[in-house]
PyMOL CGO cylinders between C-alpha atoms (Angstrom):
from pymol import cmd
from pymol.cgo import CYLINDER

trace = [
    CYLINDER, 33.25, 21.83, 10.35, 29.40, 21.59, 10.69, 0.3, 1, 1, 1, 1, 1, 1,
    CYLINDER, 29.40, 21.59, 10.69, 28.05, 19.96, 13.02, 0.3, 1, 1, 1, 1, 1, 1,
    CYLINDER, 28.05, 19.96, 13.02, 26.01, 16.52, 12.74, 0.3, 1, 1, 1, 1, 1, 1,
    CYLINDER, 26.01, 16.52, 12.74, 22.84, 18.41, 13.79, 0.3, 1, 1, 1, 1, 1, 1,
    CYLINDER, 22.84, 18.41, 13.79, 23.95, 21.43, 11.62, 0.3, 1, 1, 1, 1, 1, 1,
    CYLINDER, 23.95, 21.43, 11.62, 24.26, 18.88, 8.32, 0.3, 1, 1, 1, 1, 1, 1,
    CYLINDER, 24.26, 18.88, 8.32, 20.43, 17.29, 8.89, 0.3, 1, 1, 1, 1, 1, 1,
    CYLINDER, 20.43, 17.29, 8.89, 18.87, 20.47, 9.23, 0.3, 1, 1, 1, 1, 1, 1,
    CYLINDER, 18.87, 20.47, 9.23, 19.81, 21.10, 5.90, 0.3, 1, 1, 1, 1, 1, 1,
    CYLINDER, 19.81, 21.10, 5.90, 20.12, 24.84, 6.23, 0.3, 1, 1, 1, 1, 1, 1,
    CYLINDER, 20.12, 24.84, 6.23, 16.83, 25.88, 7.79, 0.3, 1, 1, 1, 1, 1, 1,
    CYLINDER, 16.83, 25.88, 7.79, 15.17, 24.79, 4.15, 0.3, 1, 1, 1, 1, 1, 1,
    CYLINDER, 15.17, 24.79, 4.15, 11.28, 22.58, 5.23, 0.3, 1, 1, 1, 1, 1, 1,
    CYLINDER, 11.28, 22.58, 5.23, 10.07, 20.92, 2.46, 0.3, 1, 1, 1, 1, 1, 1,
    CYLINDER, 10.07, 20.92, 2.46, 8.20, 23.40, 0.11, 0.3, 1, 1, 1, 1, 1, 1,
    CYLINDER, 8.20, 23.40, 0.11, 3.82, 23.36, 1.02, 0.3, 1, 1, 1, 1, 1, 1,
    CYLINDER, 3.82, 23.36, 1.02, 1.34, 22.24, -0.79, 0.3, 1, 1, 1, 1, 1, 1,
    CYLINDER, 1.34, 22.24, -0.79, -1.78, 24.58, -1.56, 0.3, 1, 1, 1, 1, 1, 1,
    CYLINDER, -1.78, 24.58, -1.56, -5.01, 23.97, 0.32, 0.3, 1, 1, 1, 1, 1, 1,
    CYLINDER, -5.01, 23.97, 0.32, -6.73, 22.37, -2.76, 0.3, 1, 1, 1, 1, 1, 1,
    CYLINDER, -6.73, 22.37, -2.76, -3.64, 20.05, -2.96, 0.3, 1, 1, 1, 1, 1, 1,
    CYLINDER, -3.64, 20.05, -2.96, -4.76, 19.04, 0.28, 0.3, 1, 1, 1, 1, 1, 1,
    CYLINDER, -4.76, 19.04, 0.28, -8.06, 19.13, -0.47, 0.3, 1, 1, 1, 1, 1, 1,
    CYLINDER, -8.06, 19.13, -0.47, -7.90, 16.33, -3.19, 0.3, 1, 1, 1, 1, 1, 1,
    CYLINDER, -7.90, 16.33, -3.19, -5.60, 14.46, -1.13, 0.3, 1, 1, 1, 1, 1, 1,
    CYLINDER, -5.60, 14.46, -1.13, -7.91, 14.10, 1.48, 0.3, 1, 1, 1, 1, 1, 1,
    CYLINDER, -7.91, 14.10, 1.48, -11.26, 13.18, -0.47, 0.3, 1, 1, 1, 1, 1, 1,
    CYLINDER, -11.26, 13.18, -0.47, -9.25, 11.02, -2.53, 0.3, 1, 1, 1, 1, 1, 1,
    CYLINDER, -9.25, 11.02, -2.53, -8.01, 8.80, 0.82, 0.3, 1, 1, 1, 1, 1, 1,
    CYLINDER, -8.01, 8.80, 0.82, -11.72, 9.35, 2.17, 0.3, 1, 1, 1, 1, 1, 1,
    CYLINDER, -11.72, 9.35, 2.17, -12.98, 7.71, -0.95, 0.3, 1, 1, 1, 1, 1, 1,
    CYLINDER, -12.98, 7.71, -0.95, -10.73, 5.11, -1.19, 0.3, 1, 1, 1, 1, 1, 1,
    CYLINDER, -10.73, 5.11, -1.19, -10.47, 3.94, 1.91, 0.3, 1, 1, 1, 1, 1, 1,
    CYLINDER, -10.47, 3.94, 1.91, -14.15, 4.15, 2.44, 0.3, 1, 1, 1, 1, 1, 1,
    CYLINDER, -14.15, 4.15, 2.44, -14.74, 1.88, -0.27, 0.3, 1, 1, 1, 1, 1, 1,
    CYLINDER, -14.74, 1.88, -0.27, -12.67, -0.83, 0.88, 0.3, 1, 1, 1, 1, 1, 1,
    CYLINDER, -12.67, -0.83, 0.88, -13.99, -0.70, 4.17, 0.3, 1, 1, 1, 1, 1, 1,
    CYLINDER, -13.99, -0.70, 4.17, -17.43, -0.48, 2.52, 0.3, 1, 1, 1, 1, 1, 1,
    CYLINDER, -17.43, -0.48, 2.52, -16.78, -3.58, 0.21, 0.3, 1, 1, 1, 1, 1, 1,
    CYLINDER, -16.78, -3.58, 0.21, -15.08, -5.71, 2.98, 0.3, 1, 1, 1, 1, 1, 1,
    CYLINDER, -15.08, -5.71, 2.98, -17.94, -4.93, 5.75, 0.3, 1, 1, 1, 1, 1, 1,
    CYLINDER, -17.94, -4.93, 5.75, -20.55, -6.10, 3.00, 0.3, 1, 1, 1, 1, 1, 1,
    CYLINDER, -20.55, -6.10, 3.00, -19.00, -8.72, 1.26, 0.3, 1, 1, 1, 1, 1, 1,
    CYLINDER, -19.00, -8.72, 1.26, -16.42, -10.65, 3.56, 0.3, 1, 1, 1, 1, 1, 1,
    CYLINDER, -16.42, -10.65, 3.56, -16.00, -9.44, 7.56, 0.3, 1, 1, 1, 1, 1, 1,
    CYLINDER, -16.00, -9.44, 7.56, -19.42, -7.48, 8.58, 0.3, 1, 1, 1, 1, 1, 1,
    CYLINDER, -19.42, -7.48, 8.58, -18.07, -7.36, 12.35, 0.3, 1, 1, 1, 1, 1, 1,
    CYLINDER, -18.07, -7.36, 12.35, -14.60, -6.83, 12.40, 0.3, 1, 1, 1, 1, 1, 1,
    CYLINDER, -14.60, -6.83, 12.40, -13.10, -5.43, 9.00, 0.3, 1, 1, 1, 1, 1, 1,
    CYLINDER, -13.10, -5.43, 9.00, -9.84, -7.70, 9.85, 0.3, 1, 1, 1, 1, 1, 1,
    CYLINDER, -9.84, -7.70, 9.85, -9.70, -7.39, 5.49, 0.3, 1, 1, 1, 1, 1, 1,
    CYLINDER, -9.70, -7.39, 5.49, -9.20, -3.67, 5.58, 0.3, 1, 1, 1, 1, 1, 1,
    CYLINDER, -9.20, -3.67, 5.58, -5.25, -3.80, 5.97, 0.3, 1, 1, 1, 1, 1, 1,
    CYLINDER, -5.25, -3.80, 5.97, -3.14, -1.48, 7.71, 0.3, 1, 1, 1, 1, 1, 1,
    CYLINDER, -3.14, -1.48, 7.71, -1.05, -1.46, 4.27, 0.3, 1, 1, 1, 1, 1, 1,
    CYLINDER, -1.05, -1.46, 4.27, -3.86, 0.00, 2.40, 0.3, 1, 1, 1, 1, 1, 1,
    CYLINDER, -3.86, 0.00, 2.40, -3.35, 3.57, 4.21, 0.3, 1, 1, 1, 1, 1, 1,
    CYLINDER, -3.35, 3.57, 4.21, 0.49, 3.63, 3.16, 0.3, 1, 1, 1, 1, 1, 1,
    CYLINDER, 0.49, 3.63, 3.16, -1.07, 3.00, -0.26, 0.3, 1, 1, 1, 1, 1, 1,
    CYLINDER, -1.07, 3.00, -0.26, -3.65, 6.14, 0.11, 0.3, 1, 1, 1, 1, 1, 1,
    CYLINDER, -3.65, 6.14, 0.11, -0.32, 8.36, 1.49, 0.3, 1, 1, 1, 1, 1, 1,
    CYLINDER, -0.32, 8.36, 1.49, 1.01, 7.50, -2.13, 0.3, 1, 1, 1, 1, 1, 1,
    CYLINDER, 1.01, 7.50, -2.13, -2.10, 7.25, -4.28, 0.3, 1, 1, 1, 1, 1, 1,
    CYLINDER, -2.10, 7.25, -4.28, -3.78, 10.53, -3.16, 0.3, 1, 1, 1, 1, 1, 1,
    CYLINDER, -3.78, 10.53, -3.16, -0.69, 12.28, -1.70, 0.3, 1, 1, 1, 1, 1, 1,
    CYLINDER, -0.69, 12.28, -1.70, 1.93, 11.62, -3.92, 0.3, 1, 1, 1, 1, 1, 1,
    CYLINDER, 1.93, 11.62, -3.92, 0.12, 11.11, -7.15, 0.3, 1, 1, 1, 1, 1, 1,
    CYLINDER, 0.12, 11.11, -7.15, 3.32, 11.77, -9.52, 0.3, 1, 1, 1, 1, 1, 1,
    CYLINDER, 3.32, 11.77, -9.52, 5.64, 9.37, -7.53, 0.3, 1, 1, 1, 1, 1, 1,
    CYLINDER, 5.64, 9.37, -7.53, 6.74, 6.38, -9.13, 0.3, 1, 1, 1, 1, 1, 1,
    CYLINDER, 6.74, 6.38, -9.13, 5.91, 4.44, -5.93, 0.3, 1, 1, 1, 1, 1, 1,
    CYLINDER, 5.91, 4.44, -5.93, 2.25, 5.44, -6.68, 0.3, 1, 1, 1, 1, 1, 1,
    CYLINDER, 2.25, 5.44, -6.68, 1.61, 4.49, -10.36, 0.3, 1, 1, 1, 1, 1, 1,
    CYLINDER, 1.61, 4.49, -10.36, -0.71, 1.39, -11.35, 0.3, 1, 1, 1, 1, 1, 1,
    CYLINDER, -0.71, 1.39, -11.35, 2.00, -1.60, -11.91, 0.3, 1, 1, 1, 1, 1, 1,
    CYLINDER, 2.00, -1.60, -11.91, 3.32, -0.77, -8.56, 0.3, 1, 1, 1, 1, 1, 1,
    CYLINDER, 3.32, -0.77, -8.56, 0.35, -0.37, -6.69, 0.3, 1, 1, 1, 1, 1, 1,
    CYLINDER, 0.35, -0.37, -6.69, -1.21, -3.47, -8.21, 0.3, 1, 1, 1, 1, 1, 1,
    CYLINDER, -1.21, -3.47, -8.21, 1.90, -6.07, -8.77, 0.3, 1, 1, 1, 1, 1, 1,
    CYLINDER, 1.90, -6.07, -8.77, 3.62, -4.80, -5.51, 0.3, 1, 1, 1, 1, 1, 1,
    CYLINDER, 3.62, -4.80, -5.51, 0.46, -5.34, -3.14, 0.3, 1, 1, 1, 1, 1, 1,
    CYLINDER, 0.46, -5.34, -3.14, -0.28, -8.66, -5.01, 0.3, 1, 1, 1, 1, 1, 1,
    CYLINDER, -0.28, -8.66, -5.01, 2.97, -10.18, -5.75, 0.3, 1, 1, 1, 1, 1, 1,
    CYLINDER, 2.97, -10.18, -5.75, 4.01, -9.10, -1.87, 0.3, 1, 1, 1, 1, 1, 1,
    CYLINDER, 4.01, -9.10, -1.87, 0.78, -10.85, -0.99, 0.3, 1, 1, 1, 1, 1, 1,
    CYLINDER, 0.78, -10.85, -0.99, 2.07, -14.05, -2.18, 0.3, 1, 1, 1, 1, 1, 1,
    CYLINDER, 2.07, -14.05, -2.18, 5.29, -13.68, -0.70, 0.3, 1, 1, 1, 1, 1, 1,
    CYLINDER, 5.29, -13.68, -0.70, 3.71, -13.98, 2.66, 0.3, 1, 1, 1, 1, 1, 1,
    CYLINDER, 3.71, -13.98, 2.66, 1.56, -16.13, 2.05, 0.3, 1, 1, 1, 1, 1, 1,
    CYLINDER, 1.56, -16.13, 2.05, 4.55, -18.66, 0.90, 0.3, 1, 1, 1, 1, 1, 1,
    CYLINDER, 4.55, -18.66, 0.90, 6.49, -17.67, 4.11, 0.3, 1, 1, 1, 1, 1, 1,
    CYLINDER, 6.49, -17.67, 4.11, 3.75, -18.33, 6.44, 0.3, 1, 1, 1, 1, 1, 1,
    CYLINDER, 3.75, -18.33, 6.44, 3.44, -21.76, 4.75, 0.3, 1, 1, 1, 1, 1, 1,
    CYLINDER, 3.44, -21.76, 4.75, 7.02, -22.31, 4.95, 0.3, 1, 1, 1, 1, 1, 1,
    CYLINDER, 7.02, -22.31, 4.95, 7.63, -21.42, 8.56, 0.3, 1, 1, 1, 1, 1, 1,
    CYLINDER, 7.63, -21.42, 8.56, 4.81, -20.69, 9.90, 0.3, 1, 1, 1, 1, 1, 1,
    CYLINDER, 4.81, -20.69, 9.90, 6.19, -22.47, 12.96, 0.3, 1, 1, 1, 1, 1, 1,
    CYLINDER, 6.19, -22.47, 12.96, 8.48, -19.48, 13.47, 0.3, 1, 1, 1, 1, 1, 1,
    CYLINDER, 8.48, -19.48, 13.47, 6.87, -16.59, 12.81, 0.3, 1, 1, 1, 1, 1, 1,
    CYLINDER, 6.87, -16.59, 12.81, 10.11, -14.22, 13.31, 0.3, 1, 1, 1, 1, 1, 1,
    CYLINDER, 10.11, -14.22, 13.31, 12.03, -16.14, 10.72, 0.3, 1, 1, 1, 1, 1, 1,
    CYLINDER, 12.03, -16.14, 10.72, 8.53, -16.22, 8.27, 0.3, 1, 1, 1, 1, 1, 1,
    CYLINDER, 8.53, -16.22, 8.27, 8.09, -12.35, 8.92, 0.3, 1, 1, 1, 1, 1, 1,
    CYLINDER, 8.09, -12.35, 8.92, 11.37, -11.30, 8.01, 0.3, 1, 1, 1, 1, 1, 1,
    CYLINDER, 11.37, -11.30, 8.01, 11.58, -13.11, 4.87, 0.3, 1, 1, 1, 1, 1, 1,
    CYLINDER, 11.58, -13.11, 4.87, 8.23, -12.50, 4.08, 0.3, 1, 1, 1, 1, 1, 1,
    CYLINDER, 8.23, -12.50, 4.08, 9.34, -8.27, 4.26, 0.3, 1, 1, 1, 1, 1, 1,
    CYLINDER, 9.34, -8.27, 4.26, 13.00, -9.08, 2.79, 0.3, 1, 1, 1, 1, 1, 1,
    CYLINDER, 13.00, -9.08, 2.79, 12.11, -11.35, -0.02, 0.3, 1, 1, 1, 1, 1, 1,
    CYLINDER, 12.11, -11.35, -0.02, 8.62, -9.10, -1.06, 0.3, 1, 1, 1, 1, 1, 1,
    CYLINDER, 8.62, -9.10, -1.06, 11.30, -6.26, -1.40, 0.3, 1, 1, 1, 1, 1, 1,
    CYLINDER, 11.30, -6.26, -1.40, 13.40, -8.53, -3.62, 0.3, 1, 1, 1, 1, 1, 1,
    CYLINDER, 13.40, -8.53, -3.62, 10.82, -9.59, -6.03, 0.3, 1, 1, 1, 1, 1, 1,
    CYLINDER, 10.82, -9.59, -6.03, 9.38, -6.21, -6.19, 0.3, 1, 1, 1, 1, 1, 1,
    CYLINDER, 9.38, -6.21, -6.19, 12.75, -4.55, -7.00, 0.3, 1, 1, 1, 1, 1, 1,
    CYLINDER, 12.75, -4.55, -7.00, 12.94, -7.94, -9.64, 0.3, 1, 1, 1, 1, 1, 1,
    CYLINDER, 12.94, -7.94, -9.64, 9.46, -7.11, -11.31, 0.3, 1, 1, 1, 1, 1, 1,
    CYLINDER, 9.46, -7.11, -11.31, 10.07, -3.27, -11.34, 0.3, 1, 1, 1, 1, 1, 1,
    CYLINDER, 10.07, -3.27, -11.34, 6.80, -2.73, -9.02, 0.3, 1, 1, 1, 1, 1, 1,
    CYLINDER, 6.80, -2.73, -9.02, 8.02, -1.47, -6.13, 0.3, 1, 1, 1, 1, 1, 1,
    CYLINDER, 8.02, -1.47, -6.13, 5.25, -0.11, -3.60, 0.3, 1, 1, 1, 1, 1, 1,
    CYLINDER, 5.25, -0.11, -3.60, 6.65, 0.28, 0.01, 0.3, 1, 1, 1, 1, 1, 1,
    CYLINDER, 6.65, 0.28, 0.01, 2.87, -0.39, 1.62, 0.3, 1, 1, 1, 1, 1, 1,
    CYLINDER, 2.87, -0.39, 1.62, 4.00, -4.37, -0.30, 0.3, 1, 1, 1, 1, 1, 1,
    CYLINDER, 4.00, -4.37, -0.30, 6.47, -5.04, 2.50, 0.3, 1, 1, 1, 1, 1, 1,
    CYLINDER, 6.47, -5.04, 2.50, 3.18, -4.55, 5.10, 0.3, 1, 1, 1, 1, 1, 1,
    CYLINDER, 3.18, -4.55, 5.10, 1.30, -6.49, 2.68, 0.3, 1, 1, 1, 1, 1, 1,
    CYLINDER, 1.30, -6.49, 2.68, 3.84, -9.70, 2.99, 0.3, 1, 1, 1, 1, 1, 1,
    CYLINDER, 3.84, -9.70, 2.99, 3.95, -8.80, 7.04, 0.3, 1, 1, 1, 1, 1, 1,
    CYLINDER, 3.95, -8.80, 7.04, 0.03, -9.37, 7.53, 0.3, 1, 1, 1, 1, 1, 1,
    CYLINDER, 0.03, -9.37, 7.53, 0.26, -12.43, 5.61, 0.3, 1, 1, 1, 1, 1, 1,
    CYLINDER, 0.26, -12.43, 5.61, 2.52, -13.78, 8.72, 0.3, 1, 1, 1, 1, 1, 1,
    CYLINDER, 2.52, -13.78, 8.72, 1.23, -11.51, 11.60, 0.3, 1, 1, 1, 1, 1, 1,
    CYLINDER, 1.23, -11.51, 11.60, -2.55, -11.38, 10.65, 0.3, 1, 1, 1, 1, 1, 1,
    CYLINDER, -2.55, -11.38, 10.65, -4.05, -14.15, 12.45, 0.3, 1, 1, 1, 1, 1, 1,
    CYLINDER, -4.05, -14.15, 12.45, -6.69, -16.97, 12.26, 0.3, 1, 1, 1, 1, 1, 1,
    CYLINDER, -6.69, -16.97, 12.26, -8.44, -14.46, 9.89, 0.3, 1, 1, 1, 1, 1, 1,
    CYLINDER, -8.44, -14.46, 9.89, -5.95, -13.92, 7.19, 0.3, 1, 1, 1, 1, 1, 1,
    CYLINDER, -5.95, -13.92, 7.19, -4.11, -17.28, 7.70, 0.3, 1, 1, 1, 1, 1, 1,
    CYLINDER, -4.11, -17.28, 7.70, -7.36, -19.18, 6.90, 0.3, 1, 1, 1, 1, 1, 1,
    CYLINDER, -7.36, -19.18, 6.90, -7.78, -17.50, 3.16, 0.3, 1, 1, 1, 1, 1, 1,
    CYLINDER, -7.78, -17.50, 3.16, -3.99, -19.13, 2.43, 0.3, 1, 1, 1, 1, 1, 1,
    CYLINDER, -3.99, -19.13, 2.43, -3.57, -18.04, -1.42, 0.3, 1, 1, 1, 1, 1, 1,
    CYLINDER, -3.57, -18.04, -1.42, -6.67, -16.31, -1.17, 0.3, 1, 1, 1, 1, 1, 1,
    CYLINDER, -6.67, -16.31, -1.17, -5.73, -13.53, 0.57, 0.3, 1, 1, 1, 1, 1, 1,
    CYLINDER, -5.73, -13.53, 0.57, -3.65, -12.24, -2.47, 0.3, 1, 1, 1, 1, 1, 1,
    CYLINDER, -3.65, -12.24, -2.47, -6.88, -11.59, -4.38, 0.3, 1, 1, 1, 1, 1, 1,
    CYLINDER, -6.88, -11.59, -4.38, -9.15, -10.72, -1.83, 0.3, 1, 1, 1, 1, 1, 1,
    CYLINDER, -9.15, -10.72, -1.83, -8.21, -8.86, 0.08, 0.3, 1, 1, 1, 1, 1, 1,
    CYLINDER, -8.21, -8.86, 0.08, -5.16, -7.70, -1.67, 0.3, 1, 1, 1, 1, 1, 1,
    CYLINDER, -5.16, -7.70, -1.67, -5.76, -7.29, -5.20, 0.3, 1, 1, 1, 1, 1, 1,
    CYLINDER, -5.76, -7.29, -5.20, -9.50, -6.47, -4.93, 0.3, 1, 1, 1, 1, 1, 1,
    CYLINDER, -9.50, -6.47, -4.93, -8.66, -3.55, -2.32, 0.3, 1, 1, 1, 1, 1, 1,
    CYLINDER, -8.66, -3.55, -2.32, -6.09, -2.49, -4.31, 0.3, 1, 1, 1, 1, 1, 1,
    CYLINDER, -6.09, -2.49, -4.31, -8.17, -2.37, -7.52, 0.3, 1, 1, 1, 1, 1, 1,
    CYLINDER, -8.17, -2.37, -7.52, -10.58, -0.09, -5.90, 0.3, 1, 1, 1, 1, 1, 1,
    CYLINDER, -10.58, -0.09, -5.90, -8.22, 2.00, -4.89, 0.3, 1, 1, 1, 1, 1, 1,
    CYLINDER, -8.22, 2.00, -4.89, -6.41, 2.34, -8.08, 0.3, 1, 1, 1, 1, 1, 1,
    CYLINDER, -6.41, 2.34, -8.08, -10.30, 3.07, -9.49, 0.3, 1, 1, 1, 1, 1, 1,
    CYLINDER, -10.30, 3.07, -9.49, -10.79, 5.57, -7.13, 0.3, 1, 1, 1, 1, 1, 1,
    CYLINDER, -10.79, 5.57, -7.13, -7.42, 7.44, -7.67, 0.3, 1, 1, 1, 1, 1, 1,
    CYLINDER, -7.42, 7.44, -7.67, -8.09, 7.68, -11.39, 0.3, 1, 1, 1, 1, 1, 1,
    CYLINDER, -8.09, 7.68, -11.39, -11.14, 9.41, -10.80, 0.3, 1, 1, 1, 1, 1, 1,
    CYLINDER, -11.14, 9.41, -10.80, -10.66, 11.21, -7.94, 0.3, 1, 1, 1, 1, 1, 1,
    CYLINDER, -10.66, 11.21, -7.94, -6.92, 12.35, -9.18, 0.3, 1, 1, 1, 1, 1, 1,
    CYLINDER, -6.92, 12.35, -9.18, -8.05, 13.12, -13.01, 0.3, 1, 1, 1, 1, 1, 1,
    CYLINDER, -8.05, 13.12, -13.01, -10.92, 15.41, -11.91, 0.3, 1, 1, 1, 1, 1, 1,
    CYLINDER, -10.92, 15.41, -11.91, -8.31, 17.60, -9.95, 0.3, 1, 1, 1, 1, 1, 1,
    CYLINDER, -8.31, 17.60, -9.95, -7.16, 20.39, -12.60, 0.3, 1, 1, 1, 1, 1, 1,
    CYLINDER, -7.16, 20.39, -12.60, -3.09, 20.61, -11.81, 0.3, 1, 1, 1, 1, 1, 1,
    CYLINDER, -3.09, 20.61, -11.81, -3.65, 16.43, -11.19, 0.3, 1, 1, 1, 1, 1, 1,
    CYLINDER, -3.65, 16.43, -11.19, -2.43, 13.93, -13.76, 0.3, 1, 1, 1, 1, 1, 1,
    CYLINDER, -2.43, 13.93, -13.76, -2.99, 10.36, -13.27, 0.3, 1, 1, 1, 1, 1, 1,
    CYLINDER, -2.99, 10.36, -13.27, -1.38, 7.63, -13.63, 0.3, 1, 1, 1, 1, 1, 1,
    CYLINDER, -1.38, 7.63, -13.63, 1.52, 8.81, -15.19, 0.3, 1, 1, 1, 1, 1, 1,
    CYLINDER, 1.52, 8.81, -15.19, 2.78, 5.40, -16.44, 0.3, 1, 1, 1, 1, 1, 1,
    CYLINDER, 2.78, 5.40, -16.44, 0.44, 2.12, -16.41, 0.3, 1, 1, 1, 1, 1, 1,
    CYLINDER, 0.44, 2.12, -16.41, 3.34, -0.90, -16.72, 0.3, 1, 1, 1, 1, 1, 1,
]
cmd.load_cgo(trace, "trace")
C-alpha cells in the first residue's frame, strides 16, 4: 500500500516546462498589462497611492499571459467574473458592512455562486468581491463605482493587452472563446 506521501508525488512526474519564449511572452504580456493599469490609475484616479491597482489583477495576468488556453482566462470570464464579483462586494459591504467577517465571506462565497450561475468563472473574482469589503476608505467611497472603475476598466485593458500581446506570439491563440 503506498504511502500518503508516495500517492502526492505522483510518481516522480513535475509538470512538463514551458520553452523560454513561452516564458518570454508570458512575461511581457504581464509587464504590459499590468503596467497599463498602473499607468491609467496613477494618471487618471490615485496619482499617490495606486490603492485602484488591485491585488486581483495579478491572479488575472497568471491566467491571461500564463495560461492563455485555460478556460479561466478567456474574455466572458475575465470580464463578467471581475465585474459581476465586483458587485457582489460591493452589495455585501452595504449589507454588513458592520461586520466585515460575515460581509467578506459572503462577498467570496456568493461571487463564486453567481460566477458558477453566469458561466464566467475567473478565480482572481473571489479577490475582486474581497477588496470590495477589505479595501478601505478608498474603495468603500466609490460604492457601485468601483465595479467599473476600477474593475471593469482594469480588466478591459488587460483583456486589450492579452489580445495583442498573445496573438503576436506564433504557437499563441487568443481568446479561444469570447461568451
Amino acid at each position: 500500500m503506498a504511502t500518503f506521501f508516495e500517492k502526492m508525488r505522483g510518481g516522480g512526474q513535475s509538470p512538463p516546462a514551458v520553452g523560454l519564449a513561452e516564458v518570454g511572452w508570458s512575461w511581457l504580456g504581464s509587464l504590459l498589462g499590468i503596467a497599463l493599469v498602473g499607468l491609467l490609475h496613477y494618471r487618471l484616479l490615485d496619482p499617490y497611492g495606486l490603492s485602484l491597482l488591485l491585488g486581483s489583477f495579478g491572479a488575472s495576468a497568471v491566467l491571461l499571459y500564463g495560461a492563455v488556453r485555460s478556460p479561466l482566462a478567456q474574455p466572458r470570464n475575465l470580464l463578467g467574473g471581475h465585474t459581476l464579483s465586483a458587485l457582489v462586494g460591493v452589495t455585501m459591504q452595504t449589507l454588513c458592512g458592520g461586520e466585515p467577517i460575515l460581509a467578506a465571506a459572503l462577498a467570496v462565497a456568493t461571487a463564486i455562486a453567481v460566477m458558477h450561475l453566469t458561466k464566467t468563472l475567473h478565480p482572481p473574482g473571489g479577490a475582486t468581491a474581497l477588496i470590495a469589503v477589505i479595501g478601505g476608505p478608498a474603495i468603500h467611497n466609490l460604492g457601485y463605482l468601483y465595479a467599473l472603475v476600477p474593475v471593469a476598466l482594469g480588466a478591459l485593458v488587460m483583456l486589450l493587452v492579452a489580445l495583442v500581446v498573445n496573438n503576436l506570439a506564433p504557437k499563441r491563440r487568443y481568446p479561444e472563446f469570447w461568451w
